[in-house]
N, C-alpha and C positions, 0 to 999 in steps of 0.2 A: 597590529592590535586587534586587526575584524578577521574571521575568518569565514571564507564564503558561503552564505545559503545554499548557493547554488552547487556548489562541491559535493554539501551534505546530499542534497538530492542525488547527484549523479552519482554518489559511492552507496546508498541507499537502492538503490536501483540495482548497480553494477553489482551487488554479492544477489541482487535477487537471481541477476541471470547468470552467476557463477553455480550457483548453487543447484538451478537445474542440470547447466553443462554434467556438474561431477554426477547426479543423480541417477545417472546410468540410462536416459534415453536416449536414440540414436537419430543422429539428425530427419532422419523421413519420419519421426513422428510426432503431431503437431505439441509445441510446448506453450504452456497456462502463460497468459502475461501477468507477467509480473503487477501486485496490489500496488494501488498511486500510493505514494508518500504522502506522511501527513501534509508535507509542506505544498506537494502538488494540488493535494485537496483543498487545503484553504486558502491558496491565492486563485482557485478558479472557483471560492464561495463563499467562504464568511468572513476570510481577509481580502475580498477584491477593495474592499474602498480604505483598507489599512494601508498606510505609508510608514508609519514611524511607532516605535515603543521606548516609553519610559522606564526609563531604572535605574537604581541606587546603585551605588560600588562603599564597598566600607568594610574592615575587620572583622571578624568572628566577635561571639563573644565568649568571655572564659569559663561563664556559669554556665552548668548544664542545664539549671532550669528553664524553661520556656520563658518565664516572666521574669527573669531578673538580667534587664538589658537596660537599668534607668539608673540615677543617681550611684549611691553609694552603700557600704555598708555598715551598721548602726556600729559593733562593733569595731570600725576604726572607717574613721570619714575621710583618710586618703587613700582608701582601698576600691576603686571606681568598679561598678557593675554593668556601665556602659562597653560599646565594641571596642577592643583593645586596652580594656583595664584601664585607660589614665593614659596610656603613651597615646602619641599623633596620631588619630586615622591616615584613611584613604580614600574617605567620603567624598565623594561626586554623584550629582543630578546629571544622567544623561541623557539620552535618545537617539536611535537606531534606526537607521532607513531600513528595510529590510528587502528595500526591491535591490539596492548599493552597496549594503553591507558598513557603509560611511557612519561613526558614530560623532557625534556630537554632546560638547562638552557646555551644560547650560548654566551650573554652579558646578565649582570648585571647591569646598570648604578646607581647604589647605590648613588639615590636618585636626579638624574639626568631622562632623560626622551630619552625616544626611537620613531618613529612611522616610516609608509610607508615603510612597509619592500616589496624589488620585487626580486625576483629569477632572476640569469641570463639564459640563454637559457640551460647552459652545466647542472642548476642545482647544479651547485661546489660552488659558492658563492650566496651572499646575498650584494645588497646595499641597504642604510638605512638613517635616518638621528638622527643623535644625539644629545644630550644638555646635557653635562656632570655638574655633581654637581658644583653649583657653577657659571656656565657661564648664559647667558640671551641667549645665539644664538645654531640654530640649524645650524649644520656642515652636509654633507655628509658623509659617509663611509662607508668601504665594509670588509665583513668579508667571510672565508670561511664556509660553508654547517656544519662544523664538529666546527665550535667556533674558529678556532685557525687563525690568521692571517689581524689580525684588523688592515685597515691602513685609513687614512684619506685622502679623497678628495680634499673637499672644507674646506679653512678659513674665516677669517673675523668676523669683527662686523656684519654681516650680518641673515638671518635667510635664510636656502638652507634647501626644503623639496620637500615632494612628489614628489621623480627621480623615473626614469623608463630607464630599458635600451632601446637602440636602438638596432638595427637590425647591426650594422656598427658598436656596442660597444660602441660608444660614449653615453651620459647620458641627457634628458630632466630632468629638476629637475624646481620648482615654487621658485623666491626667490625674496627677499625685497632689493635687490639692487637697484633695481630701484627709491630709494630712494624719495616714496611719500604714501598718507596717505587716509584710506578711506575720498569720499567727503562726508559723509553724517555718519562718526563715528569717534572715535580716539583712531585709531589703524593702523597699517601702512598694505601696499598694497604686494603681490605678484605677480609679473606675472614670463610667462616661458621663463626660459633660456638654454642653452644648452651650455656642456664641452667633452671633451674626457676623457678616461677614466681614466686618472691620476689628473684631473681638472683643464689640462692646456688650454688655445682658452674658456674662457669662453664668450657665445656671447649668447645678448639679441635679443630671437625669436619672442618678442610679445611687441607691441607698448598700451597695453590696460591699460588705467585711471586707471581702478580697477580692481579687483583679478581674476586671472585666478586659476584654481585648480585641481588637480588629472588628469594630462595627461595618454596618454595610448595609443599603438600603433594599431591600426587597422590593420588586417591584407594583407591591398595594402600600407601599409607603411603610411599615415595619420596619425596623431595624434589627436584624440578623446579626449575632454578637457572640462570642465564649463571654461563658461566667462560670468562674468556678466558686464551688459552693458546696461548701463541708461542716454546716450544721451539725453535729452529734454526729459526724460519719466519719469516716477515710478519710485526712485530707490529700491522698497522694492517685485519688481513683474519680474524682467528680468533677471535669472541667470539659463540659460540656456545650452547647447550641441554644441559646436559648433569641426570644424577641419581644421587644418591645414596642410603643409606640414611642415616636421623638422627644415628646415630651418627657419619656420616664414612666408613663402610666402604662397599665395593661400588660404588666410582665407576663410571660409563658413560658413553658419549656416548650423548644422547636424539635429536640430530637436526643436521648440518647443519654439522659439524667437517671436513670435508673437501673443502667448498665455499668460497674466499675473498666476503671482504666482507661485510656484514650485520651488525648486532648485533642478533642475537634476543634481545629481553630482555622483563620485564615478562610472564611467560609463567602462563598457570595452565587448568587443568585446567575443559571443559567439560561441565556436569552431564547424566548418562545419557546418557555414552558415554565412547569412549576418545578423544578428540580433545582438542588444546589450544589457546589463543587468545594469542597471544603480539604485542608491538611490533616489527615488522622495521624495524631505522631504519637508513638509507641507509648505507653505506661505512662508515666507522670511527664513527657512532653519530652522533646528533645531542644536544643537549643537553636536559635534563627530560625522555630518553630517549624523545623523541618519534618516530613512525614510522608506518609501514602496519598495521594489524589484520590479522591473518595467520592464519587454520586451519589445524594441522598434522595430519595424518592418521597415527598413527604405525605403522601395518600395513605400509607400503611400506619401511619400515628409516629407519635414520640417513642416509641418501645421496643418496638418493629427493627431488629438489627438486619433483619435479611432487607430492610431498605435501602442498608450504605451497600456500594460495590466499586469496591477498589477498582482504581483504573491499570495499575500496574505491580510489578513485584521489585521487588531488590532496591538498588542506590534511592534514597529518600532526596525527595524535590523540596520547595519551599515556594509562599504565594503564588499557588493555582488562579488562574483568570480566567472564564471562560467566554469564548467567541461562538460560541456554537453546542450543542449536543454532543460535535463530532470534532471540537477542535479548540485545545486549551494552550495557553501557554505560559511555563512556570521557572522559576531560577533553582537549580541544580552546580553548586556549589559556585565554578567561577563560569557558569554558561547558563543564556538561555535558551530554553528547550519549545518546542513545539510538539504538542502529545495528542492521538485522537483517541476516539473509546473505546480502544484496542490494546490502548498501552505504545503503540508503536509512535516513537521518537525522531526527528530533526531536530540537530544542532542550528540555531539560529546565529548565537554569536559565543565567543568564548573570549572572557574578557583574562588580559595576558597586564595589567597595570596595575597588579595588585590589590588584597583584597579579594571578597567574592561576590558575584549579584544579585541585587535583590530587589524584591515588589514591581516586576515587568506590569505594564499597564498598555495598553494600547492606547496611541496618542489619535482619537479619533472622537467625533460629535456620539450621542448617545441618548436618548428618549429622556426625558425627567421622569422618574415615579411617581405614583399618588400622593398631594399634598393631604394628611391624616390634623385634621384643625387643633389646636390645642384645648385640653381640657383642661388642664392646672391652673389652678387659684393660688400663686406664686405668691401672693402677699396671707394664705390661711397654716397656720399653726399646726393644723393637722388634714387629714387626709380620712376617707370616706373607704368604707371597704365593703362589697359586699357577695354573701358566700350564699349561691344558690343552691344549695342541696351538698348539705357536709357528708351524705350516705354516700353520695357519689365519686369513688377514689378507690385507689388501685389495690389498695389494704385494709377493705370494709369487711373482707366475707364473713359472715357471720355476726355483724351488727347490726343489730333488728333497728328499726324504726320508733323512733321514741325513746332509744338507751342513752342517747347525747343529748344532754341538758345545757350545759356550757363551752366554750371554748375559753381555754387559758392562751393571754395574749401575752408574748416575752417578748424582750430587744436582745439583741444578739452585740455586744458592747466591742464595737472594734480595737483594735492595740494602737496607741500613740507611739510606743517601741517595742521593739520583741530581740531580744538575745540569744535565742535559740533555736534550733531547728527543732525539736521536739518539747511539749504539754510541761517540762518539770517545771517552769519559773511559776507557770500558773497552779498546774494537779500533777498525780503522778500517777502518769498512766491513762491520766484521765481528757477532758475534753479542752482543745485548744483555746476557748474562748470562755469570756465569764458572760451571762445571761441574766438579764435582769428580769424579774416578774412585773408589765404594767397592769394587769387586773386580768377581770373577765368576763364574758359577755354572754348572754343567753341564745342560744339556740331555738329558734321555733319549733313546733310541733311537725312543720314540713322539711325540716332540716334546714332551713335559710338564717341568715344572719346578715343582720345591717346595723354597722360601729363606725366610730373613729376613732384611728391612731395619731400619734407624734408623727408629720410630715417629716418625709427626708430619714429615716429610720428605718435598718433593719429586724423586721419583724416577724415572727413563726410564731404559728399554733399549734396547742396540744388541745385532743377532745378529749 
């Protein structure tokens, strides 16, 4: 079932010095030693105190979209959108010695389905989310580092995935409570939410039409997340990086909203430094959100494409991790891989039990991030917004000072169901969503604006 680390090195090696043999030098002349292997590299540096890594095993899935791996779909509700359509997975929680090669079996879901496995800080546990045989919905749950101690989170008819802890213990996790439906597919939506860590106070951190995905804690306590977001645009070109604070406040674009096509997803924060390692997967996403490894440099702004740099070309990987600058490791269909920022690869394990691997995590202690204090007023109706200088924006040129007198403020009205892949049920031709007008607010002399909106809504201006 395990195939050896150490093999991978030594045949990594062995065409390095085959390749000079054929290369036409003759033995009296001295020959280049051979570049260490990734894997050489990181157990003598940013995997010395590594032992073991987590990861999922489970089915494909049969949608090509990136985001429809949840429930069902609207047009016939025994038509599953989960890994293996409705038949029995091959969902297993494991972990990998990688000094042994020995894997270890922590859950079984015998025939139910596993994914998003994140270590907590201390390293003692694992939360995860599950679908046990039988059921349509994925649950939260947390198990101890050793298998033993599985308790459940979160319930419901609901689908609760991709948690991450916080820094303060509490849990971001993406979920379909929000009860609405892609506008332009039919399969229903995720955004993030956020629980404590026994999954009581659950409270909705993100007011977005459509799916949010794979948050992740930056290290000044931010949450790094895909959101796609196709107000009056493309929706098959805008599923992009953005962040928040935990709470849901302080939305941003992190990088790469203004650029059609791409799904940067699967994004997280690389240690000792400001950089990130994120999945760029091709045009409107590929499925198991498979893609290119990609470094984003975020000194150059949000716009700045010469900031991403692919780490490699050809066969597409899936949930990148980084251990280093110089040392990531990611699931490539039923293996996982060890990559440095060269692109060059070791086979770590190549799982032969059916199924393929997925969300590799290092099973090791880890810094907390900056606790970011809450500012929401959970029990206030509405919400405080305000705009320092409306002249200030990427598509001003040419509007003088003193031409904006108002902002018009709309809601952007999410779908309870959608039947179609394309705009006809609602316009023809026209825009996937209905928009309500809530009023409008005056603009200062200096371009600033201070309003409130309906809390928990999404909301866009027109000047």
């Amino acid at each position: 079932m395990t195939r050896s680390i150490f093999g991978a090195v030594a045949l990594s090696v062995g065409m390095s010095l085959v390749s000079v043999t054929f290369g036409g030098q003759s033995a009296s002349q001295p020959q280049k030693a051979a570049p260490p292997s990734p894997l050489k590299k990181a157990l003598a540096g940013p995997m010395t105190d590594v032992e073991e890594i987590v990861f999922c095993t489970r089915l494909a899935y049969e949608d090509g979209h990136w985001y429809a791996n949840i429930g069902y779909y609207c047009d016939d509700e025994n038509k599953k959108a989960y890994a293996g359509n409705g038949k029995p997975d091959v969902g297993k929680l494991c972990k990998l010695n990688i000094r042994t090669g020995e894997v270890t079996v922590l859950l079984d879901a015998r025939g139910g389905s596993i994914r998003d496995p994140q270590v907590h800080y201390d390293a003692q546990k694992i939360v995860f989310s599950y679908r046990k045989n039988g059921s349509d919905f994925y649950n939260l749950y947390e198990i101890n580092a050793d298998g033993s101690g599985l308790r459940q989170i979160t319930s419901g008819e609901f689908d609760d995935y991709e948690p991450i802890y916080l820094p303060d213990d509490r849990i971001i996790f993406v979920s379909t409570r929000c009860k609405r439906w892609v506008n332009c597919w039919m399969t229903q939506v995720g955004i993030m939410y956020r629980c404590n860590a026994d999954g009581s106070d659950i409270q909705q951190v993100s007011p977005n039409p459509e799916h949010d995905n794979t948050p992740w804690v930056l290290p000044d306590g931010r949450i790094l997340y895909t959101r796609w977001e196709y107000v009056d645009r493309s929706q098959v070109d805008y599923h992009h990086l953005w962040t928040s604070n935990p709470d849901g406040s302080c939305q941003a674009i992190y990088f790469g909203n203004m650029h059609p096509r791409t799904v940067m997803i699967d994004a997280k924060p690389i240690p000792g430094t400001d950089k990130i390692i994120a999945s760029f997967s091709p045009g409107h996403g590929a499925k198991d959100h498979a893609g290119i490894a990609t470094v984003v440099s975020p000194e150059k702004g949000p716009d700045d494409l010469s900031a991403a740099r692919p780490l490699h070309k050809g066969k597409l990987i899936k949930d990148p991790y980084a251990l280093s600058e110089d040392c990531f490791i990611a699931a490539r269909d039923n293996q996982i891989v060890l990559m440095d920022s060269n692109g060059q690869t070791n086979v770590l394990y190549a799982h032969t039990g059916g199924g393929n691997v997925h969300e590799p995590r290092p099973l090791t202690k880890r810094q907390r991030e900056k606790i970011i204090p809450d500012r929401v007023r959970w029990d206030q109706p509405t919400g405080r917004m305000v705009l320092a200088n409306v002249y200030d924006g990427r598509n001003m040129a040419g509007v003088q000072h003193g031409d904006i007198k108002k902002l018009l403020v709309l809601e952007v009205l999410p779908k309870q169901v959608n039947f179609s892949g394309g705009p006809d049920l609602l316009t023809w031709l026209g825009t996937f969503s209905l928009e309500r007008v809530l009023g409008t607010v005056p603009v200062e002399e200096d371009g600033s604006a201070y309003f409130e909106v309906p809390a928990n809504r999404p909301v866009f201006f027109v000047a």
